[in-house]
N, C-alpha and C positions, 0 to 999 in steps of 0.2 A: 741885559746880558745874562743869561745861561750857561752854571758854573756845576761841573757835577758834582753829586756829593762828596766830601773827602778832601775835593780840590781844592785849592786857591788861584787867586790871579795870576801870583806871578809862581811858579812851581822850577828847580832846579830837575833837570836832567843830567844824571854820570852816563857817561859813558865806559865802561871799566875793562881792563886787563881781567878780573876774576868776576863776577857777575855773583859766581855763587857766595863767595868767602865774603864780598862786601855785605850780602843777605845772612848770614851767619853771624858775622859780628854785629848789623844790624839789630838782627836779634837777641845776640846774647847780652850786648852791652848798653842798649838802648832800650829793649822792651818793644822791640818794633813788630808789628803786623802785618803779614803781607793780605793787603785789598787788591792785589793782580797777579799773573804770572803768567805767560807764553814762550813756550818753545820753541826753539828751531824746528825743522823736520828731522834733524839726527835724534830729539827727544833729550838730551844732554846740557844744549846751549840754552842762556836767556835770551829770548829776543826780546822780551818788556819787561820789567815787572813793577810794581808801585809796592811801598812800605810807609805805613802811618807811624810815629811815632808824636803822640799827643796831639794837637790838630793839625798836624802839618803833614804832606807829602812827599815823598823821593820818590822819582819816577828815573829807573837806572835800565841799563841793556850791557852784553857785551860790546868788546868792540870787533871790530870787522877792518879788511882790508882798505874799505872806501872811507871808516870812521874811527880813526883810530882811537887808542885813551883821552880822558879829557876829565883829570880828578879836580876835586872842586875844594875851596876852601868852607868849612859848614861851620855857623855858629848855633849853638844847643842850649838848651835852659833844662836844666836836670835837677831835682831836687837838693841831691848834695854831689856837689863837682868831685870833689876827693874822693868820694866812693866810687863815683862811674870813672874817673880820671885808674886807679887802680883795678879796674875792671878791665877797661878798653887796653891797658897794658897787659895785662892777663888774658887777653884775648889776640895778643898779637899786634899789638901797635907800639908803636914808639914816642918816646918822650920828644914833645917841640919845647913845652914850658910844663914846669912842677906847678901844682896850684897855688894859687895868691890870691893874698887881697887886692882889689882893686877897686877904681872908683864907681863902676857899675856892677859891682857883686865879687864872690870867690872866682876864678877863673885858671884853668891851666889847657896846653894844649897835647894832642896826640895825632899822627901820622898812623894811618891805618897800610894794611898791607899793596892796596889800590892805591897810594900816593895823598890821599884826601887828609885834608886838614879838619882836625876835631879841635872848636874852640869851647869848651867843657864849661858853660857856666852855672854858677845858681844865686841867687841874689839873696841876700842875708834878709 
């Protein structure tokens, strides 16, 4: 099997209400890279785009009348969750859960402005 570079097997697709904003905090609060991007013909919309954050891919689009929103629940391994937890708020998200100990590492959650669930982890 023939996997492009960047990919993995199983890869999540958003669908999003903001295509751009999701790419923005992407970036700001995650370190992410965009490995893609295509436009509509207006030159405005996303029709694709893909973002790496450490080996992993999100592969997102706007949504459209035939596909509508479709946010996803994301779980993340981040160096120190309380920092990027107070980031991703600082960027526009909201509080699901304040970080905590738990039995597989620190963890708290955030709701980003697209509906998407951020499960902020980092493992001691």
């Amino acid at each position: 099997m023939n996997i492009p570079t960047g990919h993995q097997t199983i890869m999540p697709y958003l669908i999003l209400k903001d295509a751009d904003a999701f790419l923005q905090f992407m970036q700001q609060v995650f370190g992410a890279t965009v490995s893609h991007k295509s436009m509509q013909p207006d030159g405005k919309t996303i029709r694709h785009a893909e973002v790496q954050v450490g080996n992993s891919t999100i592969m997102f689009s706007n949504a459209t009348k035939e596909y509508g929103p479709q946010p996803a629940g994301i779980f993340i391994y981040v160096p120190d969750a309380d920092a990027t937890f107070k980031k991703a708020l600082a960027h526009g998200a909201t509080s699901i859960m304040e970080p905590a100990d738990q039995p597989y590492g620190r963890s708290g959650g955030v709701q980003d402005t697209n509906d998407n669930s951020f499960w902020i982890t980092s493992v001691q």
